[in-house]
N, C-alpha and C positions, 0 to 999 in steps of 0.2 A: 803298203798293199794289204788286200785282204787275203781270206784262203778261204778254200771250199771247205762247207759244211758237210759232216756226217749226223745223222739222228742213231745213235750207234745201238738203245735198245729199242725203239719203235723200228729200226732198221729200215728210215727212209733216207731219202738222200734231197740234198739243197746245195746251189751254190749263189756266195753272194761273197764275191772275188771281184775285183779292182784293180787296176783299171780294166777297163773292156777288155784292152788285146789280150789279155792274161785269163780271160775267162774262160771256163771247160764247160761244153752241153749242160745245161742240169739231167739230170737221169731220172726217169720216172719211178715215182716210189713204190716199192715190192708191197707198202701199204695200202695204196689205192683203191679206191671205191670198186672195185671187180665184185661182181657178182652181186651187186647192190642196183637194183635198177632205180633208185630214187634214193640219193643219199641223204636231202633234207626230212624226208619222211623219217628216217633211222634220227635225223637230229632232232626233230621235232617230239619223237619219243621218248628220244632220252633228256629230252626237257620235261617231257612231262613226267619222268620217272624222280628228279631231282626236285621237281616242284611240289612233288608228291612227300617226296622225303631228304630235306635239303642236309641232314647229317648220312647221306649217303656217301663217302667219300671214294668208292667203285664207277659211282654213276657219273660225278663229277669229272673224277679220270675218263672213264666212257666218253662223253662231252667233246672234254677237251680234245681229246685222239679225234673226232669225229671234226670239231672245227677244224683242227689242223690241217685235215686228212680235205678235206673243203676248199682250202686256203683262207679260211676265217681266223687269223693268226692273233688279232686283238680279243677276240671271244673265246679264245682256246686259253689264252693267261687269262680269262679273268675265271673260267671251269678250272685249270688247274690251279690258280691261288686257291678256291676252295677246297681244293682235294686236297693241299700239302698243310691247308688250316686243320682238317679234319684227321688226317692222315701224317704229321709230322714226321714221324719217322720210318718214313717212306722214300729210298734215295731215287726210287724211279720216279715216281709222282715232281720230286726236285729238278731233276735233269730235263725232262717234258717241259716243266716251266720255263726253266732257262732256254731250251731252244726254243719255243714260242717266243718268248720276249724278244730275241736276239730278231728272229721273223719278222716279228709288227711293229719293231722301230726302223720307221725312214729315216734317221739320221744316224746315229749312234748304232756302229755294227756291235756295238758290245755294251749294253746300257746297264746300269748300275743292278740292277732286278735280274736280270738273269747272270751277272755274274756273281752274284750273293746265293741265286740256287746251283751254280755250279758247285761252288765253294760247299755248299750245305750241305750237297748230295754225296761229294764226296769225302766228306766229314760221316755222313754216315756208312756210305760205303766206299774204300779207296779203288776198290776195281772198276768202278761205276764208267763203262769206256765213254758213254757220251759224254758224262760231265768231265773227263781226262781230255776227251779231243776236244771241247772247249774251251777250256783251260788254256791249251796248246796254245787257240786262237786267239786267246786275250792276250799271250805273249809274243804272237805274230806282229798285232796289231800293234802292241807297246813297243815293235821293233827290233823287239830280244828275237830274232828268229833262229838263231842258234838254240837256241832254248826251247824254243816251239821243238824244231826239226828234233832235241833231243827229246821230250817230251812225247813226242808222232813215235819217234823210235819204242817207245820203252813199252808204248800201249801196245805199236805193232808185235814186241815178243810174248803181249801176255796175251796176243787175236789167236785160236785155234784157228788152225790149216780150213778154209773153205769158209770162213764168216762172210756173210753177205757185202760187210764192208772195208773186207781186207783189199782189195784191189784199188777202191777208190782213197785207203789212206796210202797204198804204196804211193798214189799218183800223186799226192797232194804233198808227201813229200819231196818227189821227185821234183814238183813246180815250185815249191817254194825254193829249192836248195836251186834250181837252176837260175832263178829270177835275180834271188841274191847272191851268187856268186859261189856257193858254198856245195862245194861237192860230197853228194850223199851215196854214190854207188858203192863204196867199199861199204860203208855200212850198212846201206841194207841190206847187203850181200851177206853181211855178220848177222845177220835177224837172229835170233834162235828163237823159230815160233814154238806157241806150247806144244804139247804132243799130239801127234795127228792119231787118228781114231780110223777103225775102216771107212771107205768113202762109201758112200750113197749115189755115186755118180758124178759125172765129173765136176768136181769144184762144189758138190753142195753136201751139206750134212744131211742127217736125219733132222735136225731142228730146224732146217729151213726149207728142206724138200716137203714136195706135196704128198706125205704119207698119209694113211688112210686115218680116218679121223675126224675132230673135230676143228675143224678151220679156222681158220679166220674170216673167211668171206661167209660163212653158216654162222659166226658168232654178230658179225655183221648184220647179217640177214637179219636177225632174231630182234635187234634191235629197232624192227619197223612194225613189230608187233607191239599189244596194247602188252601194259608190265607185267599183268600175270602170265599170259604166253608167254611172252621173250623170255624170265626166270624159269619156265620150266622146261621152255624148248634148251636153253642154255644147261640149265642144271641136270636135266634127261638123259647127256651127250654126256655131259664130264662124269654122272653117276653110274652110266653105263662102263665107261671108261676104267672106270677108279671100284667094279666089280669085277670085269675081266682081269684087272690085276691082281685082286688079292687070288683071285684061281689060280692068275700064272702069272708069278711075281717074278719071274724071270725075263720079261718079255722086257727086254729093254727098251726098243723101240716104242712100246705100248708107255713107258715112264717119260719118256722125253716128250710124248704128247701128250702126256697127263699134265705135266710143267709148263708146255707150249702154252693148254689150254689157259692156263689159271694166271699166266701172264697176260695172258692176252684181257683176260677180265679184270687183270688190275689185281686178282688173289696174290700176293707176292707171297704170304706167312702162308697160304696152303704150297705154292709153290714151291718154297722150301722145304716144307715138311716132306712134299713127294720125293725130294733130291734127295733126301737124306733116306726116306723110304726105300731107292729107288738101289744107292749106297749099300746101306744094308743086306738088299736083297741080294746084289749082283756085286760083291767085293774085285772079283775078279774083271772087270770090267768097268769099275770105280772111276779110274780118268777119261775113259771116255764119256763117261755119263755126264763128269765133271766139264768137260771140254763142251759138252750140248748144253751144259747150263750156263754157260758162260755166255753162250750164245745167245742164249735166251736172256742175260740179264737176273736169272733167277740170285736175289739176296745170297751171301756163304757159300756161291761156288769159287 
């Protein structure tokens, strides 16, 4: 059998599970073209922004997120093979690639190319959750699903309380252990998630609520503009950002959307700097910022 897909730092979701009767809804991705009224125009941009300057490896990643985000899953590996040429030591740019590939092959749920960027990704980075729950899936598929299921487990303790894709791995545990035979209630029961942080409402963090700030779907938008706008409308938003904080470097929630942003643009090395910024500023409050970067995929949380 297969198992359902998570995209664990783009935080979308896929399933591409076998046989049929076994299959769950696919859930529509938190990624989604919202607030884009013409999503090829944004891609068409960001072609021209690469073709403009093909050692871009942001723009490339931009790209790729955008075919994906499309369902253009063969044009989205061949945007991210260049951002991970450019950009090598980048475990997110790795992990993106492996789940495109995984995406745009009709035969092989697990083809040779994106299990070398799983591998890759989490060679550079071990927390890296999307390239872990892939993993998982390579071992599903090779039938170890003990192994999977331990695997599912071990990510699930290190998912902070409210991650967008903690429900869908509880389930994905739940179906594989049911399928094959292998009872997983006591232990998920035994989880011990990371440390939970105050809520933001029910079930969602500061890193994935819609706090005020710079978006996704604005960083989106921006992207349909010609490349000097889109850079300055983008860069206007995080500059603006990243001056309120040095006035009030306490503002934590103002740091987790400084990290939101620069993830979202592929900045991963500004991204950590702000974690560690963010750290710094607010010791007292340390794990939780660490539990929203996690979220985020931010490098060294």
């Amino acid at each position: 059998m297969g198992a359902v897909g998570i995209a664990a730092i783009s935080i979308g979701y896929r399933v591409s599970q076998a046989p049929e009767e076994t299959k769950a809804p696919a859930l529509p991705s938190p990624l989604a073209n919202r607030g884009v009224p013409d999503p090829e125009a944004a891609i068409r941009a960001l072609q021209d922004r690469v073709g403009a300057n093909p050692n871009d490896a942001e723009g490339w990643q931009r790209l790729g997120w955008a075919y994906f985000e499309s369902g253009r899953h063969a044009d989205a590996v061949r945007a991210y093979r260049h951002a991970t040429k450019l950009a090598p030591g980048n475990a997110t740019f790795w992990s993106s690639l492996g789940e495109a590939a995984v995406m745009a092959s009709e035969r092989d749920p697990m083809p040779k190319e994106a299990a070398d960027a799983f591998d890759r990704a989490v060679t550079i980075d071990p927390k890296d959750p999307r390239a872990r729950y892939f993993q998982a899936v390579r071992k599903d598929l090779a039938k170890d699903h003990e192994g999977a299921i331990r695997d599912w487990l071990a990510l699930l303790g290190d998912t902070p309380p409210g991650a967008p894709w903690e429900a869908d791995l509880r389930r994905t545990i739940e179906q594989v252990g049911k399928i094959n035979g292998i009872d997983v209630a006591g232990r998920l029961a035994a989880v011990k998630p990371s440390a939970p942080h105050p809520p933001m409402g029910v079930g969602m963090s500061v890193a994935a609520a819609a706090i005020p700030g710079p978006s996704r779907e604005q960083m989106q938008a921006a992207a349909q503009l010609p490349k000097g706008q889109q850079d300055a409308m983008v860069e206007g938003m995080v500059a603006r950002l990243e001056a309120r904080l040095k006035a009030d470097p306490g503002n934590v929630d103002g740091w987790i959307m400084l990290m939101r942003s620069r993830m979202t643009l592929g900045e991963t090395g500004k991204a950590a700097a702000a974690y560690a910024q963010a750290r710094a500023a607010n010791p007292a409050q340390a794990g939780r910022i660490r539990d929203e970067a996690r979220i985020l995929g931010v490098p060294g949380a």
